[in-house]
C-alpha positions as CSV (number, residue, x, y, z in Angstrom):
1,X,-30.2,-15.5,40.5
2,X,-28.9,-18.5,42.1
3,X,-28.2,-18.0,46.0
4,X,-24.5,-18.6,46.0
5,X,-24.7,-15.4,43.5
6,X,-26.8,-13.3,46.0
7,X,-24.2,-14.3,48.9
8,X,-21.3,-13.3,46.9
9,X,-23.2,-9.5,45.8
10,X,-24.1,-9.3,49.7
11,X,-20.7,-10.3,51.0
12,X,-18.5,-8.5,49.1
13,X,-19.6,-5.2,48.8
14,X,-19.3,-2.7,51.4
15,X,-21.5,-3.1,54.7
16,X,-21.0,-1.4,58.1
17,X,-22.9,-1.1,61.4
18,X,-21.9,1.6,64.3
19,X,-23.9,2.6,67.1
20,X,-24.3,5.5,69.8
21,X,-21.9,5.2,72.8
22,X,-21.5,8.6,74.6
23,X,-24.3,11.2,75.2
24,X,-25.9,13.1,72.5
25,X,-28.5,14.8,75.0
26,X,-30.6,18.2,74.7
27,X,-31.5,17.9,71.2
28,X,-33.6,20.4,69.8
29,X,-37.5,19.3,70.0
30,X,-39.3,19.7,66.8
31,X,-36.1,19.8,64.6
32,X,-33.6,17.8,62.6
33,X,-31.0,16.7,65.0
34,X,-27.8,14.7,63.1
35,X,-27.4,11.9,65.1
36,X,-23.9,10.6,65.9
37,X,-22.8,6.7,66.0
38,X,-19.2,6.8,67.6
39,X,-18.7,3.0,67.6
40,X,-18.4,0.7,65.0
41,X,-19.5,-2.8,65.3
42,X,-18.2,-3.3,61.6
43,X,-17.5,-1.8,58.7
44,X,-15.7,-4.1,55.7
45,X,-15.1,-2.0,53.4
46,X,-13.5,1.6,55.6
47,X,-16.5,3.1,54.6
48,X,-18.1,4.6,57.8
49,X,-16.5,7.1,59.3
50,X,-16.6,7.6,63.1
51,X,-15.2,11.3,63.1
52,X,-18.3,12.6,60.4
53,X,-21.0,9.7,61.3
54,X,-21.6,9.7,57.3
55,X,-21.5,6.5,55.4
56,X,-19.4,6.8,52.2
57,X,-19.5,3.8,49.7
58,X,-16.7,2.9,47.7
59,X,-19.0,0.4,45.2
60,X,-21.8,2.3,43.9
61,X,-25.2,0.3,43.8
62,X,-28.2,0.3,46.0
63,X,-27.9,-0.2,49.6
64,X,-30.1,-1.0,52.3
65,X,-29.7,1.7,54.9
66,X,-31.4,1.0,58.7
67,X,-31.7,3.2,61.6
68,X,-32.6,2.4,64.9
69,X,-33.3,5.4,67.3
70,X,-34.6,5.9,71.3
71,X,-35.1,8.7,73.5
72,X,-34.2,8.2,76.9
73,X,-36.6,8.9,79.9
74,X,-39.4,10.4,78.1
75,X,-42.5,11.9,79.1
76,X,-46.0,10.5,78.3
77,X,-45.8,12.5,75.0
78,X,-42.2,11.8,73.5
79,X,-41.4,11.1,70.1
80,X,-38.8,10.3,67.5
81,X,-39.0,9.9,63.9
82,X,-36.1,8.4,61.3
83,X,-35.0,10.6,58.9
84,X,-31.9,9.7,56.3
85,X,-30.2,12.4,54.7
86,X,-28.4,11.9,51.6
87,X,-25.4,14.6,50.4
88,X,-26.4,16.9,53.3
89,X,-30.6,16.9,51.8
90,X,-33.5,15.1,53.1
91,X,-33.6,12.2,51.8
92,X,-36.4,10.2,53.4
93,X,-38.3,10.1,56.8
94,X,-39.4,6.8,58.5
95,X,-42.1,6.0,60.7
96,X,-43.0,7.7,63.8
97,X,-43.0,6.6,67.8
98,X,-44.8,7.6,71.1
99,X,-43.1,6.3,74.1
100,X,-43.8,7.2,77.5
101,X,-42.0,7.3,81.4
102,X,-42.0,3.6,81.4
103,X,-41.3,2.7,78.2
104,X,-38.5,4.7,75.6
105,X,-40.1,5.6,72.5
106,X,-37.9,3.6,69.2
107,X,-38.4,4.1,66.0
108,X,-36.6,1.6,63.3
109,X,-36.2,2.5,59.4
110,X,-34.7,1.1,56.9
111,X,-34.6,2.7,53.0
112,X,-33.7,1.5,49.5
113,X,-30.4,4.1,47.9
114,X,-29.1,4.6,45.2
115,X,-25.1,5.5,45.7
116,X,-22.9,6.3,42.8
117,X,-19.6,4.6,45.0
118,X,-17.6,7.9,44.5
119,X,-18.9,10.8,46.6
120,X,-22.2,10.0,47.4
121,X,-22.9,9.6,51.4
122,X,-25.8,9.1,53.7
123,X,-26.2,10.2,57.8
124,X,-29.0,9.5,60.4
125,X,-31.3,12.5,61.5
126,X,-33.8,12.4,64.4
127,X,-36.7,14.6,64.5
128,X,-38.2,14.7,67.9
129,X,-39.5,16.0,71.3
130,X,-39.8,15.3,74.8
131,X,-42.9,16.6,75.9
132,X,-42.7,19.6,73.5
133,X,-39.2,19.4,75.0
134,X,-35.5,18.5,74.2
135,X,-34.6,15.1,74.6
136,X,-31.5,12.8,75.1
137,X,-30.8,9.8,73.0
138,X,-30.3,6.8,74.9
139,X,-26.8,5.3,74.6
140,X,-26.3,2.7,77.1
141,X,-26.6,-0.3,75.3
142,X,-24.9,-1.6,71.6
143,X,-28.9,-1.8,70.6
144,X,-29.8,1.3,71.9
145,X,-29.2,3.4,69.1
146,X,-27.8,2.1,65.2
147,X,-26.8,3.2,62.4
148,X,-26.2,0.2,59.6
149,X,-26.2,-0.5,55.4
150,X,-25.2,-3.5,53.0
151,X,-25.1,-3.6,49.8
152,X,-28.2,-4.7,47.9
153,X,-26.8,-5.3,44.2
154,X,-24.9,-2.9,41.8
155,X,-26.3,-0.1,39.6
């Protein structure tokens, strides 16, 4: 495929990015926590919505699908892990972090999906701890915590 053809499949499907801006804090340690992205950075195609945090593709195909999560003021032993749920299931899980006092644990994943472009939808999950306790998603910054997906090709 020539690359004018991959820029036009890449730029004219749907794409979106949001991020965390307000508090999401005592989350559950050792449990799936949905995480919410409040603010979009951009979203093309309507897709994303703010109220649900659930990316919704009109165009089915296979997207790329990317999240970026950190804990805020963790403890020598905090964690978080990735996980993408897909129609309200597990879907995948991503890597695992250890941060500690000094340094916020992050963890970035990105998967490949399928989406039919009618009711299919995907949502970020955190599975995590602070210390064997809850922990707070830090928020403060665009980069902070994400939520993003493009369009790869079609079905």
């Amino acid at each position: 495929m020539a690359l004018t053809q991959v820029n036009k499949v890449l730029t004219t499907g749907p794409s979106f990015k949001a991020y965390k801006s307000t508090a999401q804090d005592s989350n559950t340690a050792n449990g799936a926590t949905k995480v919410t992205f409040e603010t979009e950075v951009w979203d093309t195609d309507s897709c994303y919505n703010t109220s649900n945090s659930r990316f919704t593709p009109n165009k089915a195909g296979y997207y790329l699908i990317t999240s970026h999560l950190e804990i805020a003021h963790a403890a020598t032993t905090a964690r978080v892990m990735g996980q993408l749920y897909k129609n309200g299931s597990i879907y995948a899980e991503g890597g695992g972090s250890q941060g500690d006092a000094q340094f916020y644990p992050s963890e970035r994943s990105s998967w490949l999906v399928p989406m039919d472009g009618d009711d299919d939808y995907v949502e970020a999950y955190s599975y995590g701890t602070n210390n064997g306790s809850a922990y707070n998603f830090a928020y403060d910054q665009i980069y902070r915590c994400t939520f993003e997906g493009v369009l790869v090709r079609g079905l």
